[in-house]
C-alpha positions as CSV (number, residue, x, y, z in Angstrom):
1,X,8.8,15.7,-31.5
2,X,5.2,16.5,-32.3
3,X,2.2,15.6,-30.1
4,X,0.2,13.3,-31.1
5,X,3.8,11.0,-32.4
6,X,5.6,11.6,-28.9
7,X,6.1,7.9,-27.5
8,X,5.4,8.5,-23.9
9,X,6.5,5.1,-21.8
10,X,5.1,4.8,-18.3
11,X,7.2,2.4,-16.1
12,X,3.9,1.3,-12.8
13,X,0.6,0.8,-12.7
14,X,0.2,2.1,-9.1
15,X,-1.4,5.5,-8.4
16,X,1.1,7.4,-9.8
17,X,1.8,5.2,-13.3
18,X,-1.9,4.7,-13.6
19,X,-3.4,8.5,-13.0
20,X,-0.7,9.7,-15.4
21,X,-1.4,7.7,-18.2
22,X,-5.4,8.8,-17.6
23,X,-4.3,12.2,-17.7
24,X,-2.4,11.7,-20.7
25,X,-4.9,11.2,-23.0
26,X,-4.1,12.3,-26.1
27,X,-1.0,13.9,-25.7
28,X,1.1,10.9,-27.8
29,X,1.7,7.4,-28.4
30,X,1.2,6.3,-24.8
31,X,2.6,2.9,-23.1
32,X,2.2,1.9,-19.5
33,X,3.7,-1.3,-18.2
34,X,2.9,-3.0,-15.3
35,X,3.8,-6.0,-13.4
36,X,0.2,-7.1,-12.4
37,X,-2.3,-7.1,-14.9
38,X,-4.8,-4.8,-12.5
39,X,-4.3,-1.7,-10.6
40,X,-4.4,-1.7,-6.8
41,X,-6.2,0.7,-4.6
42,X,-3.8,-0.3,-1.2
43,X,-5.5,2.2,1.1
44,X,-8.4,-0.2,1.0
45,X,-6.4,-3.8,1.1
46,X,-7.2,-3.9,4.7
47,X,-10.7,-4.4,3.8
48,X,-10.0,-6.9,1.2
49,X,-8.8,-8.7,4.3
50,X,-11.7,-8.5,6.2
51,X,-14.6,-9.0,3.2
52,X,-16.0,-5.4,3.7
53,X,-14.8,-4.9,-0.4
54,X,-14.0,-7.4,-2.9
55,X,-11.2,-7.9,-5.6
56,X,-12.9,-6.0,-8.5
57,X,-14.0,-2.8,-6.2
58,X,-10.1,-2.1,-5.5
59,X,-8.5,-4.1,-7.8
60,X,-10.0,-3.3,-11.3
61,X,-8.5,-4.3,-14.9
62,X,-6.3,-2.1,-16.5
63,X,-7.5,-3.1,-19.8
64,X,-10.7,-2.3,-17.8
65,X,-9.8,1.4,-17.0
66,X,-7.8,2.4,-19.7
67,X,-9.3,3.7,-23.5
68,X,-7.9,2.6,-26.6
69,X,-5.4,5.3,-26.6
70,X,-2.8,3.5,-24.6
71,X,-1.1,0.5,-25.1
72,X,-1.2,-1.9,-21.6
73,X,1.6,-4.4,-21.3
74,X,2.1,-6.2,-17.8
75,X,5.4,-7.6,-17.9
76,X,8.8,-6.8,-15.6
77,X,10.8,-4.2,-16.5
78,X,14.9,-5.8,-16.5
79,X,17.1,-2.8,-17.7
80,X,16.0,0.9,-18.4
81,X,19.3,2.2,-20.9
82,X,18.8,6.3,-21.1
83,X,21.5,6.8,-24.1
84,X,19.6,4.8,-26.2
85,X,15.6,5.6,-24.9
86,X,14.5,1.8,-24.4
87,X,13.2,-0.4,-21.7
88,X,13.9,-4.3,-22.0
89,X,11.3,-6.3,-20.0
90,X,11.5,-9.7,-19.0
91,X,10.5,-12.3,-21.6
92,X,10.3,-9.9,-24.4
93,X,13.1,-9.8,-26.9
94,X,12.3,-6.8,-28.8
95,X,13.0,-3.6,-26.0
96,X,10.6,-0.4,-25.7
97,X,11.4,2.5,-27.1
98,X,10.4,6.4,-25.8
99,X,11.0,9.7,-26.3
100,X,9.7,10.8,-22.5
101,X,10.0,8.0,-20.0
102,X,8.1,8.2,-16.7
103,X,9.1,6.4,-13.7
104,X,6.7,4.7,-11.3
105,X,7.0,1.6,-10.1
106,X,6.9,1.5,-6.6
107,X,8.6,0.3,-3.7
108,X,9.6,-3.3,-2.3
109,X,9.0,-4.6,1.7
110,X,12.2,-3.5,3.6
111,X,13.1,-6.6,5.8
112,X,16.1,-4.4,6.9
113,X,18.4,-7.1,6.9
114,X,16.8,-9.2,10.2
115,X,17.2,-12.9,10.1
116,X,14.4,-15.0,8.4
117,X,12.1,-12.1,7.8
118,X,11.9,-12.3,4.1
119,X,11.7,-16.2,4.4
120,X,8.8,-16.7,7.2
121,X,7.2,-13.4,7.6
122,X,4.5,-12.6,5.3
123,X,4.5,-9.4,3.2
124,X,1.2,-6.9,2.8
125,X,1.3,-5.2,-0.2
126,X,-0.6,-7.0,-2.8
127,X,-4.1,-9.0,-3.1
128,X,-2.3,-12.3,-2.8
129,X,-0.5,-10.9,0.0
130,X,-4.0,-10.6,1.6
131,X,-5.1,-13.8,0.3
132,X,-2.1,-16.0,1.7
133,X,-3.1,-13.8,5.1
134,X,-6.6,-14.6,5.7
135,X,-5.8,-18.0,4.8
136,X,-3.0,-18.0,7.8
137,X,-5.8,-16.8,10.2
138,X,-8.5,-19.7,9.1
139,X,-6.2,-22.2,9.0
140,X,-4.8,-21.5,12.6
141,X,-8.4,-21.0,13.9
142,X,-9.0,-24.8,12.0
143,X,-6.5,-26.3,14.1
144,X,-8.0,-25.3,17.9
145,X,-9.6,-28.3,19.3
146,X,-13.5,-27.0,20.4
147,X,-12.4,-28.0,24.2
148,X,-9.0,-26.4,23.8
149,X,-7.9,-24.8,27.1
150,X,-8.0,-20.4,27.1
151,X,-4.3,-20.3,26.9
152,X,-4.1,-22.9,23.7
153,X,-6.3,-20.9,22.2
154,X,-4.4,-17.8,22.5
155,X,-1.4,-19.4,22.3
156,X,-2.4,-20.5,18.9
157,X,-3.8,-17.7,17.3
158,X,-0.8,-15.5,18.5
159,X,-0.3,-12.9,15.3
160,X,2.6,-10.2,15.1
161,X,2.7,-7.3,13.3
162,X,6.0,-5.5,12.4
163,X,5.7,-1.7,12.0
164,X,3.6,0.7,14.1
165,X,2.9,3.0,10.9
166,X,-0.6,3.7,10.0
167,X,-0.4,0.5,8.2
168,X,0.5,-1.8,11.4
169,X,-2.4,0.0,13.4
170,X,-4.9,-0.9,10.4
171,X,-3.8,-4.3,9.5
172,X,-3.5,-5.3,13.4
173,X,-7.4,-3.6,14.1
174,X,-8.5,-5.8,11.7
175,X,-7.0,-8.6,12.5
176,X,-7.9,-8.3,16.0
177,X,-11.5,-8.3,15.1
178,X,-11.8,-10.7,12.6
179,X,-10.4,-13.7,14.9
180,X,-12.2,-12.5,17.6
181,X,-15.6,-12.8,15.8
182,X,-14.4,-16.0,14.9
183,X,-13.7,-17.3,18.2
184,X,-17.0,-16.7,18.8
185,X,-19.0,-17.9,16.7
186,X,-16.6,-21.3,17.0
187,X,-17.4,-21.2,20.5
188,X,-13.8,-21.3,21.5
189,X,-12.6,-20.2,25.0
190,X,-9.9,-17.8,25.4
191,X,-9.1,-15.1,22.9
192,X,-6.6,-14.3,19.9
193,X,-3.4,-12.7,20.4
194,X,-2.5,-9.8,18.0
195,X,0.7,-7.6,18.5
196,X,2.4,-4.9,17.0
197,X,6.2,-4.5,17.4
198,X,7.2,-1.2,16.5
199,X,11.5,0.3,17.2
200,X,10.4,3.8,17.9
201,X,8.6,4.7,21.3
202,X,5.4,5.9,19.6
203,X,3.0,4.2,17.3
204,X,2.2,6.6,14.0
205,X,5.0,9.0,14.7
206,X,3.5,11.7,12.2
207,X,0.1,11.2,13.1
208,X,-1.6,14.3,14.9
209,X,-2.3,13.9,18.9
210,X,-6.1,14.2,18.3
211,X,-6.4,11.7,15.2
212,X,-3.7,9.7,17.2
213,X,-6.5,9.4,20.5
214,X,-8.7,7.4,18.2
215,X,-6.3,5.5,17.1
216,X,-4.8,4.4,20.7
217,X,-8.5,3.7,21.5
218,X,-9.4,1.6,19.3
219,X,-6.3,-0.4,20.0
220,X,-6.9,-1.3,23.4
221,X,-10.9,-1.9,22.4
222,X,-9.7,-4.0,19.9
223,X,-7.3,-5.5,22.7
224,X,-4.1,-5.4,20.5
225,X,-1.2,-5.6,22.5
226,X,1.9,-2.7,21.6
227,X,5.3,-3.4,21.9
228,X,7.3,0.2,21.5
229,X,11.0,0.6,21.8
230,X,10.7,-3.4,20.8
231,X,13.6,-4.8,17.8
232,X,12.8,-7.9,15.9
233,X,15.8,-10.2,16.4
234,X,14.9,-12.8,14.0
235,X,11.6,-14.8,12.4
236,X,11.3,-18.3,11.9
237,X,8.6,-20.5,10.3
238,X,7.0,-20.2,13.9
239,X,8.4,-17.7,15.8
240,X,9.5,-14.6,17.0
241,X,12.7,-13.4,18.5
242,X,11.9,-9.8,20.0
243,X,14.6,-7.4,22.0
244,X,13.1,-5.0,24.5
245,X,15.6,-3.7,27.0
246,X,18.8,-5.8,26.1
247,X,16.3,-8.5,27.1
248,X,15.3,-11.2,24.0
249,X,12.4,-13.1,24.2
250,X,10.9,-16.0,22.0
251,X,6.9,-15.8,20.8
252,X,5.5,-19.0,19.2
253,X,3.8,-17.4,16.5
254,X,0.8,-18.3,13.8
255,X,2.3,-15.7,11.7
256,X,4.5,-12.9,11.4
257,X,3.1,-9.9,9.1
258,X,5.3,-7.6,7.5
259,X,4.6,-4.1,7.5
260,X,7.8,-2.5,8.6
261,X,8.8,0.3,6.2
262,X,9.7,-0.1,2.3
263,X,12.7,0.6,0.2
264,X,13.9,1.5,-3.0
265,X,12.4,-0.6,-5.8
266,X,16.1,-2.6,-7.0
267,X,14.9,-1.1,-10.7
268,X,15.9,2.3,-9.3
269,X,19.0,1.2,-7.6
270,X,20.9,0.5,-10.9
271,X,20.2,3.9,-13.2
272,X,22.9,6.4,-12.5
273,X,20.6,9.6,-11.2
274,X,21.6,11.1,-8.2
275,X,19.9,10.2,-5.3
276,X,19.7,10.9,-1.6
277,X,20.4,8.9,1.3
278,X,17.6,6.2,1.2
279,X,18.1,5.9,-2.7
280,X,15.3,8.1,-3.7
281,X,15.8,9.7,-7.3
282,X,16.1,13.4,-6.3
283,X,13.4,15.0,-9.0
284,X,13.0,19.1,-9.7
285,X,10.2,20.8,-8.6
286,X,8.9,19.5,-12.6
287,X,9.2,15.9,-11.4
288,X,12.1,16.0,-13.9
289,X,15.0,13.7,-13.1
290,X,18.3,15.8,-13.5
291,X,20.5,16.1,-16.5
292,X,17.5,14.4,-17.8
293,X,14.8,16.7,-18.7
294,X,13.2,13.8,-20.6
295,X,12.7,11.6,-17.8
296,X,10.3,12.3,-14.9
297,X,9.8,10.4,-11.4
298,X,7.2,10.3,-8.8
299,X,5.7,8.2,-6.4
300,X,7.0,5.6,-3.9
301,X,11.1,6.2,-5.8
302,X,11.2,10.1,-6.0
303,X,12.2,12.5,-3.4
304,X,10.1,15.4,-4.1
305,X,11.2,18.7,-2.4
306,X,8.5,20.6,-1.4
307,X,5.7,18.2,0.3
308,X,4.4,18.3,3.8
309,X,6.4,15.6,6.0
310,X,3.4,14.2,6.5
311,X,2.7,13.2,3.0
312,X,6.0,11.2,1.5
313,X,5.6,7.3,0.7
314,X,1.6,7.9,0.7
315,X,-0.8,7.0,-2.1
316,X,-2.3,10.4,-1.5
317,X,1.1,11.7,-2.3
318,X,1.5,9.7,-5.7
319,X,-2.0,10.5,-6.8
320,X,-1.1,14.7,-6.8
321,X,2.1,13.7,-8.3
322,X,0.7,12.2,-11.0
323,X,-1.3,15.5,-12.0
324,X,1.6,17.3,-12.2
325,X,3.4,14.6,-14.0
326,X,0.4,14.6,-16.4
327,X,0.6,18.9,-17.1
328,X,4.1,18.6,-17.2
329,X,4.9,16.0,-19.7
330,X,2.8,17.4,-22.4
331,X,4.5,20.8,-21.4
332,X,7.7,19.3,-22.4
333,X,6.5,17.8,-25.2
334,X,4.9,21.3,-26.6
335,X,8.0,23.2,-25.9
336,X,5.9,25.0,-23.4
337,X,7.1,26.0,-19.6
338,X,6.8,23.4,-17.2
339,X,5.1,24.2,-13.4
340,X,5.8,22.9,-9.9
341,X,3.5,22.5,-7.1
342,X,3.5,22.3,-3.3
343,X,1.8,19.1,-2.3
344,X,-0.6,19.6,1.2
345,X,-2.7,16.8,3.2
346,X,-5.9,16.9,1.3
347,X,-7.5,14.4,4.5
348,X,-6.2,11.5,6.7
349,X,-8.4,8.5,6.6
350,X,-7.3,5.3,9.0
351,X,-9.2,1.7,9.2
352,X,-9.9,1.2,13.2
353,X,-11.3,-2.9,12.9
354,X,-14.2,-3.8,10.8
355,X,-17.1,-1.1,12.8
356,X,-14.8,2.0,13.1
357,X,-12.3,4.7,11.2
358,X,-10.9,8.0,12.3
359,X,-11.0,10.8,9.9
360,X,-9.5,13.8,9.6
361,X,-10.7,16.4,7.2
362,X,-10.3,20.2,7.0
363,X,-8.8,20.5,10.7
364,X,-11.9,18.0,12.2
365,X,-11.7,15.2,13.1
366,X,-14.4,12.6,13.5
367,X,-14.3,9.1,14.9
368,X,-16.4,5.7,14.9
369,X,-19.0,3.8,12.8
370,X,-20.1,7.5,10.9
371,X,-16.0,8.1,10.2
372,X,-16.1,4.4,9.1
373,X,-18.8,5.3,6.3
374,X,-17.1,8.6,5.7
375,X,-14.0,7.1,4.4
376,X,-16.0,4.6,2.3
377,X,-16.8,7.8,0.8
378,X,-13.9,9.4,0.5
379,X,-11.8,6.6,-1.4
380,X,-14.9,6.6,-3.5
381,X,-14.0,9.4,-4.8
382,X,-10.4,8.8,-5.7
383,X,-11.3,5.5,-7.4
384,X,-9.4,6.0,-10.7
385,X,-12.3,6.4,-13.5
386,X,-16.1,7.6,-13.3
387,X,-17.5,5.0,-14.3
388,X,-15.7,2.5,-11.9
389,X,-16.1,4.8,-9.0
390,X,-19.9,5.0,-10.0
391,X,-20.3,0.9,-10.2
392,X,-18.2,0.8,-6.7
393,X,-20.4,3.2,-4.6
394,X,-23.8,1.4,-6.1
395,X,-22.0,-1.2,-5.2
396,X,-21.2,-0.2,-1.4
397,X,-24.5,1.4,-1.0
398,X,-27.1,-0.6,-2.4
399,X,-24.9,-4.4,-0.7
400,X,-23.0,-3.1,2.0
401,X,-20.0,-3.6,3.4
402,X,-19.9,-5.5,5.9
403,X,-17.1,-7.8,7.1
404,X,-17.2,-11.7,5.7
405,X,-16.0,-13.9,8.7
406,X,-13.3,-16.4,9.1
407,X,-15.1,-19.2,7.6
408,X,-13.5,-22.9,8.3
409,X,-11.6,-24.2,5.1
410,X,-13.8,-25.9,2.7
411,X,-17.1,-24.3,3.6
């Protein structure tokens, strides 16, 4: 295997499929395939919700971002078989073929098994995931009558989040604010309705106390209800079945939102690596699979063995991967030695509504409208090319960002 004839195949175009094959340059015949025909910047879907960015600023091409060096295909990957090196996709007769295969594809919504979640509840993991969302919210704001009571109002814009991650606080912030703005400039009385149903007894378990403060403000400013130490029973097309206390009780819902943990992407679930208890492939401090020094895995499917707690499942996490990944696959392809790394928090960013953030950098943190415009700045900078992350800030700077409100349908 020589360098520049080395097929490399690259299985996800998330942040760590995508920031691999940039890093690759060069090093062989490179593939990536991906399932969407754009790459998503997910830290900033929560302001694709709310208007504050728009598709192309976190959702660019891949054709867009990647040279001529490597080969793009969007398709769905059926069947990876390792004796033989190839990779059948859906829809394609002829399978791909590689001499170093890296895995990527991401994770898939856990539902854990509760009745009618996958059916009614809506997922938030993709820009049509956000889409679909947004729509929910208009269309529910469409159908209260201008002289509807307080309690019709709220009772129809009731929204539930499931999960009390990071992602549950910023989806529900947002939320919150976006129907409230729209309430009033409808003139409605009463208020929206957002909760967030969590089954531990904190919100953000991992978060730090002082970064958490910020975020348990911003909650009650944003006048999100939390239900902790609360299990979803079941969802329905308009409903809610929550468990507090042996004690089940029924919410009439406009929507239930998803956010509740992920699990192994089903790809994963059928290659015989050995894995740990939540079906993550356990990879070597080389992001090589074992007994497979060929193959290497990172991201949302790898167990990685020396990352701070904090860190695992994160985009943040996938991005540093997908350096090593990078260093380490032409290593392997030059006969050189391979390295590890220890992966550290390089800076917590949360979304609090459409005015504030909470930031945490270098020890500090800082809270509010500034914070806000910090992290702008900060996922700036871990856009995935120059030249995109240069058209994105002009863009942010020179036209704003500010939220685009819940307009009724057909305006």
């Amino acid at each position: 295997m020589t360098q520049n004839k080395a097929q490399i195949l690259i299985i996800g175009g998330g942040f760590g499929g995508l920031f691999t094959a940039l890093d690759l340059k060069g090093a062989g015949e490179i593939t990536l395939v991906n399932d969407e025909d754009h790459f998503l910047f997910k830290p900033m879907l929560y302001e694709y919700l709310s208007g504050e960015v728009e598709a192309w600023h976190i959702a660019p091409d891949c054709k867009e971002l990647l040279d001529e060096s490597v080969r793009f295909i969007r398709g769905v990957v059926e069947k990876i078989d390792l004796d033989a090196r190839a990779v059948t996709l859906a829809d394609r007769t002829a399978p791909l073929t590689y001499d170093v295969l890296v895995v990527a594809p991401g994770a898939v919504t856990n539902y854990a098994g509760v009745s009618g979640a996958e059916q009614f509840s809506l997922p938030f993991r993709t820009l049509n995931d956000a889409n679909r969302l947004r729509r929910r919210m208009t269309e529910a704001l469409d159908h209260v009558q201008p002289d509807a009571a307080p309690q019709d109002t709220r009772g129809a814009l009731t929204f539930a989040v499931v999960g009390g991650g990071a992602s549950g606080v910023e989806l529900s912030t947002k939320m919150a604010d976006l129907l409230r703005d729209a309430v009033k400039r409808r003139a409605l009385k009463g208020e929206p309705r957002v909760l967030i149903i969590e089954m531990t007894d904190r919100l953000v378990p991992g978060m730090g106390e002082e970064l958490r403060r910020f975020v348990e403000a911003a909650l009650e400013e944003c006048r999100v209800e939390t239900h902790t130490q609360t299990r979803v029973v079941r969802v329905s097309d308009k409903s809610i079945t929550l468990e507090h206390n042996n004690t089940q009780t029924e919410l009439e819902t406009a929507a239930v939102v998803w956010v509740a943990g992920v699990r192994t992407n089903p790809l994963i679930e059928n290659l015989n690596f050995e894995k740990d208890r939540r079906g993550l492939l356990l990879v070597e401090r080389t992001l090589q699979v074992g007994g497979h020094p060929n193959v290497f895995a990172l991201g949302d499917v790898a167990f990685y063995p020396d990352v701070v707690p904090t860190l695992a499942g994160t985009a943040q996490l996938a991005l540093q991967e997908s350096g090593l990944c990078a260093r380490n696959v032409r290593a392997f392809i030059e006969g050189r030695e391979l390295k590890s790394k220890r992966f550290v928090e390089l800076g917590e960013a949360v979304s609090l509504g459409t005015e504030h953030a909470a930031v945490l950098s270098a020890g500090q943190v800082m809270g509010g409208p500034l914070a806000r415009q910090a992290r702008f700045a900060m996922y700036t900078a871990r856009l995935p090319t120059w030249h995109h992350r240069l058209r994105v800030g002009a863009s942010w700077f020179f036209e704003g960002t500010a939220p685009r409100p819940l307009q009724p349908l057909g305006f």
